[in-house]
C-alpha positions, 0 to 999 in steps of 0.5 A: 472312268471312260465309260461313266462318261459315256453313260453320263454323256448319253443320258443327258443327250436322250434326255435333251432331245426328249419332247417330255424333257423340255415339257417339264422344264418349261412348266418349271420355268412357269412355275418358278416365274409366277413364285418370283413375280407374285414375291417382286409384287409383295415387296413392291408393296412392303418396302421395309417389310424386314427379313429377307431382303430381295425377292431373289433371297427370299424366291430361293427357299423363302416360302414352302412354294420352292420345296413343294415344287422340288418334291413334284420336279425331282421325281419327274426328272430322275424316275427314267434314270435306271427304272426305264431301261430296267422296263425296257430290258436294255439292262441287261445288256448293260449289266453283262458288260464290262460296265461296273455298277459304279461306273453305272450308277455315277454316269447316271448321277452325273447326268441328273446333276446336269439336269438339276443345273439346267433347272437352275440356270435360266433363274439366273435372270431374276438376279440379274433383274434385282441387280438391276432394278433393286438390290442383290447382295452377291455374297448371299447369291453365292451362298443361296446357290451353294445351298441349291448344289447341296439340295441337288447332290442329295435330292438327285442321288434319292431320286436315283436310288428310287429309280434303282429300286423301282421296276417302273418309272411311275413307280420310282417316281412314286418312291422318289416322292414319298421317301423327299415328301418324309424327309422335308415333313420331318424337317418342319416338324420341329414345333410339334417335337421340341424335344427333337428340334434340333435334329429335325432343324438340321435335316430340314431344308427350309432351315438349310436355304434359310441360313444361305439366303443370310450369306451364311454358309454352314458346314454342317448342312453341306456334310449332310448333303454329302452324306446322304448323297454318298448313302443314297449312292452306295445303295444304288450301286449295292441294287444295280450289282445284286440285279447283275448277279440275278 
Protein backbone atom coordinates (compact mmCIF):
# COMPACT_ATOMS: atom_id res chain seq x y z
CA UNK A 1 0.00 0.00 0.00
CA UNK A 2 2.86 2.61 0.91
CA UNK A 3 4.52 2.11 -2.04
CA UNK A 4 1.34 2.48 -4.65
CA UNK A 5 1.43 5.69 -2.86
CA UNK A 6 4.49 6.87 -3.50
CA UNK A 7 4.45 5.67 -7.24
CA UNK A 8 1.00 7.62 -7.17
CA UNK A 9 2.22 10.60 -5.75
CA UNK A 10 5.62 10.73 -7.87
CA UNK A 11 3.76 10.43 -11.02
CA UNK A 12 1.53 13.13 -10.50
CA UNK A 13 4.45 15.58 -9.12
CA UNK A 14 6.39 14.62 -12.67
CA UNK A 15 3.50 15.04 -14.71
CA UNK A 16 2.75 18.57 -12.91
CA UNK A 17 5.90 19.97 -13.47
CA UNK A 18 6.13 18.91 -17.03
CA UNK A 19 6.06 21.78 -19.59
CA UNK A 20 4.11 18.90 -21.93
CA UNK A 21 1.54 18.63 -19.18
CA UNK A 22 0.13 21.85 -18.89
CA UNK A 23 0.43 22.30 -23.08
CA UNK A 24 -1.97 19.70 -23.27
CA UNK A 25 -4.27 20.98 -20.61
CA UNK A 26 -4.44 24.45 -21.83
CA UNK A 27 -5.25 23.09 -25.32
CA UNK A 28 -7.75 21.19 -23.24
CA UNK A 29 -9.32 24.08 -21.89
CA UNK A 30 -9.50 25.77 -25.33
CA UNK A 31 -11.15 23.31 -26.81
CA UNK A 32 -13.57 22.81 -24.14
CA UNK A 33 -14.16 26.55 -23.82
CA UNK A 34 -14.91 26.94 -27.75
CA UNK A 35 -17.55 23.62 -27.56
CA UNK A 36 -19.38 25.62 -24.47
CA UNK A 37 -19.35 29.09 -25.99
CA UNK A 38 -20.27 27.91 -29.51
CA UNK A 39 -23.52 25.79 -27.53
CA UNK A 40 -24.08 29.15 -24.82
CA UNK A 41 -24.75 30.83 -28.43
CA UNK A 42 -27.01 28.09 -29.93
CA UNK A 43 -29.20 28.38 -26.90
CA UNK A 44 -29.00 32.13 -26.81
CA UNK A 45 -30.84 31.76 -30.05
CA UNK A 46 -33.19 28.59 -29.59
CA UNK A 47 -34.56 29.52 -26.27
CA UNK A 48 -37.18 26.53 -26.40
CA UNK A 49 -35.18 24.80 -28.33
CA UNK A 50 -36.28 21.52 -26.10
CA UNK A 51 -33.91 18.47 -25.05
CA UNK A 52 -31.19 19.16 -23.11
CA UNK A 53 -32.04 22.07 -21.13
CA UNK A 54 -28.55 24.05 -20.15
CA UNK A 55 -25.54 24.45 -22.22
CA UNK A 56 -23.78 22.74 -19.13
CA UNK A 57 -26.29 19.58 -19.96
CA UNK A 58 -25.77 19.40 -23.21
CA UNK A 59 -21.40 20.71 -23.03
CA UNK A 60 -21.26 17.51 -21.10
CA UNK A 61 -21.52 14.56 -23.69
CA UNK A 62 -24.45 16.21 -25.87
CA UNK A 63 -22.59 16.30 -29.19
CA UNK A 64 -19.76 13.95 -30.44
CA UNK A 65 -17.28 17.22 -30.16
CA UNK A 66 -16.95 15.77 -26.24
CA UNK A 67 -15.97 11.98 -27.20
CA UNK A 68 -13.76 12.91 -30.10
CA UNK A 69 -11.91 15.14 -27.72
CA UNK A 70 -11.68 12.27 -25.23
CA UNK A 71 -10.31 10.04 -27.86
CA UNK A 72 -7.29 12.57 -28.74
CA UNK A 73 -6.64 13.61 -24.80
CA UNK A 74 -6.63 10.29 -23.16
CA UNK A 75 -4.20 8.71 -25.19
CA UNK A 76 -2.14 11.95 -24.60
CA UNK A 77 -2.30 11.99 -21.25
CA UNK A 78 -1.66 8.07 -20.23
CA UNK A 79 0.88 6.96 -22.96
CA UNK A 80 4.06 7.76 -20.36
CA UNK A 81 2.50 5.99 -17.95
CA UNK A 82 4.48 2.45 -18.16
CA UNK A 83 5.53 3.01 -21.81
CA UNK A 84 8.17 5.91 -20.58
CA UNK A 85 9.91 4.15 -18.11
CA UNK A 86 9.90 1.04 -20.10
CA UNK A 87 11.88 3.13 -23.26
CA UNK A 88 13.70 4.60 -20.39
CA UNK A 89 15.10 1.48 -18.72
CA UNK A 90 14.24 2.66 -15.28
CA UNK A 91 11.84 -0.34 -15.39
CA UNK A 92 13.83 -2.50 -14.44
CA UNK A 93 15.09 -1.09 -11.74
CA UNK A 94 11.47 -1.00 -10.55
CA UNK A 95 10.56 -4.43 -11.37
CA UNK A 96 13.59 -5.75 -9.15
CA UNK A 97 12.27 -4.09 -6.35
CA UNK A 98 10.17 -5.04 -3.59
CA UNK A 99 7.61 -3.40 -5.66
CA UNK A 100 4.70 -5.58 -6.68
CA UNK A 101 3.15 -5.25 -10.03
CA UNK A 102 -0.12 -4.32 -8.34
CA UNK A 103 1.32 -1.85 -6.20
CA UNK A 104 2.72 -0.84 -9.51
CA UNK A 105 -0.02 -0.68 -11.99
CA UNK A 106 -2.84 1.20 -9.01
CA UNK A 107 0.22 3.84 -8.30
CA UNK A 108 0.09 4.41 -11.85
CA UNK A 109 -3.94 4.15 -12.29
CA UNK A 110 -4.09 6.63 -9.29
CA UNK A 111 -2.11 9.09 -10.84
CA UNK A 112 -3.98 9.06 -14.38
CA UNK A 113 -7.23 9.57 -12.35
CA UNK A 114 -5.83 12.72 -10.71
CA UNK A 115 -4.77 13.73 -13.97
CA UNK A 116 -8.52 13.00 -15.30
CA UNK A 117 -9.89 15.58 -12.29
CA UNK A 118 -7.67 17.93 -13.43
CA UNK A 119 -9.17 17.73 -16.67
CA UNK A 120 -12.47 18.39 -15.14
CA UNK A 121 -12.40 20.77 -12.63
CA UNK A 122 -11.39 24.14 -14.20
CA UNK A 123 -15.08 23.12 -16.36
CA UNK A 124 -16.45 23.70 -12.85
CA UNK A 125 -16.89 27.45 -14.22
CA UNK A 126 -19.35 26.94 -16.95
CA UNK A 127 -21.92 25.62 -13.90
CA UNK A 128 -21.17 28.42 -12.23
CA UNK A 129 -21.84 30.59 -15.09
CA UNK A 130 -25.16 28.97 -16.07
CA UNK A 131 -26.12 29.19 -12.18
CA UNK A 132 -25.66 32.57 -12.52
CA UNK A 133 -26.79 33.82 -15.63
CA UNK A 134 -29.46 31.11 -16.57
CA UNK A 135 -30.20 27.62 -15.18
CA UNK A 136 -28.40 24.33 -13.64
CA UNK A 137 -30.69 21.72 -12.22
CA UNK A 138 -27.92 20.63 -9.36
CA UNK A 139 -29.31 17.00 -9.46
CA UNK A 140 -28.55 16.65 -13.39
CA UNK A 141 -24.75 18.21 -12.58
CA UNK A 142 -24.41 15.58 -10.14
CA UNK A 143 -25.32 13.20 -11.97
CA UNK A 144 -23.36 14.37 -15.58
CA UNK A 145 -20.28 14.46 -13.35
CA UNK A 146 -20.66 10.96 -12.02
CA UNK A 147 -21.15 9.87 -15.49
CA UNK A 148 -17.66 11.88 -16.28
CA UNK A 149 -15.95 9.68 -13.05
CA UNK A 150 -17.27 6.66 -14.66
CA UNK A 151 -15.90 7.51 -18.19
CA UNK A 152 -12.65 8.08 -16.42
CA UNK A 153 -12.34 4.80 -14.47
CA UNK A 154 -12.56 3.03 -17.61
CA UNK A 155 -10.97 5.56 -20.23
CA UNK A 156 -8.04 5.81 -17.95
CA UNK A 157 -7.55 2.12 -17.03
CA UNK A 158 -7.53 1.31 -21.28
CA UNK A 159 -5.29 3.73 -21.62
CA UNK A 160 -2.92 2.13 -19.00
CA UNK A 161 -2.77 -1.07 -20.34
CA UNK A 162 -1.86 0.57 -23.70
CA UNK A 163 0.84 1.95 -21.83
CA UNK A 164 1.63 -1.38 -20.51
CA UNK A 165 1.71 -3.03 -23.53
CA UNK A 166 3.29 -0.79 -25.46
CA UNK A 167 7.40 -0.22 -25.88
CA UNK A 168 6.87 3.39 -26.67
CA UNK A 169 4.68 6.05 -25.72
CA UNK A 170 3.85 7.09 -29.38
CA UNK A 171 2.79 3.62 -29.50
CA UNK A 172 0.78 3.19 -26.75
CA UNK A 173 -0.79 6.34 -27.67
CA UNK A 174 -1.42 4.61 -30.91
CA UNK A 175 -3.15 1.38 -28.94
CA UNK A 176 -4.59 3.63 -26.67
CA UNK A 177 -6.71 5.48 -29.62
CA UNK A 178 -7.43 2.89 -31.50
CA UNK A 179 -8.71 0.15 -29.05
CA UNK A 180 -11.14 4.10 -27.31
CA UNK A 181 -11.76 4.88 -31.05
CA UNK A 182 -13.46 0.57 -31.31
CA UNK A 183 -15.41 0.92 -28.56
CA UNK A 184 -17.00 4.47 -29.01
CA UNK A 185 -17.50 3.22 -33.01
CA UNK A 186 -19.21 0.28 -31.95
CA UNK A 187 -21.40 2.46 -29.27
CA UNK A 188 -22.86 4.39 -32.11
CA UNK A 189 -23.38 1.54 -34.51
CA UNK A 190 -26.80 0.80 -33.11
CA UNK A 191 -28.73 2.16 -36.20
CA UNK A 192 -26.86 0.12 -38.49
CA UNK A 193 -27.14 -3.40 -36.32
CA UNK A 194 -30.76 -3.20 -34.64
CA UNK A 195 -30.24 -6.51 -34.07
CA UNK A 196 -27.42 -5.76 -31.86
CA UNK A 197 -28.97 -2.02 -30.44
CA UNK A 198 -29.40 -2.97 -27.36
CA UNK A 199 -25.79 -4.26 -26.73
CA UNK A 200 -24.25 -1.62 -28.30
CA UNK A 201 -26.57 1.32 -26.59
CA UNK A 202 -25.03 -0.22 -23.36
CA UNK A 203 -21.25 0.02 -24.14
CA UNK A 204 -21.86 3.54 -26.04
CA UNK A 205 -21.24 6.40 -24.16
CA UNK A 206 -23.12 9.02 -25.78
CA UNK A 207 -25.85 6.81 -24.35
CA UNK A 208 -24.15 6.80 -20.83
CA UNK A 209 -23.79 10.68 -20.60
CA UNK A 210 -27.06 10.93 -22.40
CA UNK A 211 -29.19 9.54 -19.43
CA UNK A 212 -26.92 11.66 -16.68
CA UNK A 213 -27.45 14.75 -18.47
CA UNK A 214 -31.52 13.86 -17.46
CA UNK A 215 -30.51 13.18 -13.79
CA UNK A 216 -30.74 9.59 -14.44
CA UNK A 217 -28.31 7.66 -12.67
CA UNK A 218 -28.28 3.81 -14.08
CA UNK A 219 -26.54 1.43 -12.29
CA UNK A 220 -25.88 -0.29 -15.12
CA UNK A 221 -23.41 2.00 -17.03
CA UNK A 222 -21.69 2.37 -13.84
CA UNK A 223 -20.93 -1.54 -13.29
CA UNK A 224 -19.66 -1.74 -16.83
CA UNK A 225 -17.35 1.03 -16.01
CA UNK A 226 -16.21 -0.67 -13.35
CA UNK A 227 -15.73 -3.89 -15.03
CA UNK A 228 -14.05 -2.86 -17.71
CA UNK A 229 -11.71 -0.76 -15.46
CA UNK A 230 -11.21 -3.86 -13.23
CA UNK A 231 -10.39 -5.95 -17.12
CA UNK A 232 -8.30 -3.19 -18.34
CA UNK A 233 -6.36 -3.36 -14.72
CA UNK A 234 -5.98 -7.06 -14.31
CA UNK A 235 -4.29 -7.15 -17.85
CA UNK A 236 -1.97 -4.33 -16.76
CA UNK A 237 -1.02 -6.09 -13.65
CA UNK A 238 -0.75 -9.72 -15.64
CA UNK A 239 1.96 -7.47 -18.53
CA UNK A 240 3.84 -5.52 -15.83
CA UNK A 241 4.31 -9.25 -13.71
CA UNK A 242 5.42 -11.55 -17.04
CA UNK A 243 8.18 -8.46 -18.23
CA UNK A 244 9.27 -9.03 -14.28
CA UNK A 245 9.70 -12.52 -15.06
CA UNK A 246 11.84 -11.93 -18.41
Amino acid sequence: MRSMWAIAKRDVRSFFVSPLAWVVLTIWMLVCGGQFYIMCGWFAQNPSSGGSDNPVAFFYGGTVLFFLALLVFVPILTMRLLAEERQSGIDEAMLTTPVTPLAMVMGKYLAAMTFWAAMWVPTLMYVWICKNFGYADWGATGAIFLGVFGIGLHYMAIGLLSSAIASSQLVAAVIAFFILSTFFVLGIASSVLPDWAEVLNYISVMEHMRAYSRGIVDSRYLAFDVLTAALALFLSVRVVDARRYQ
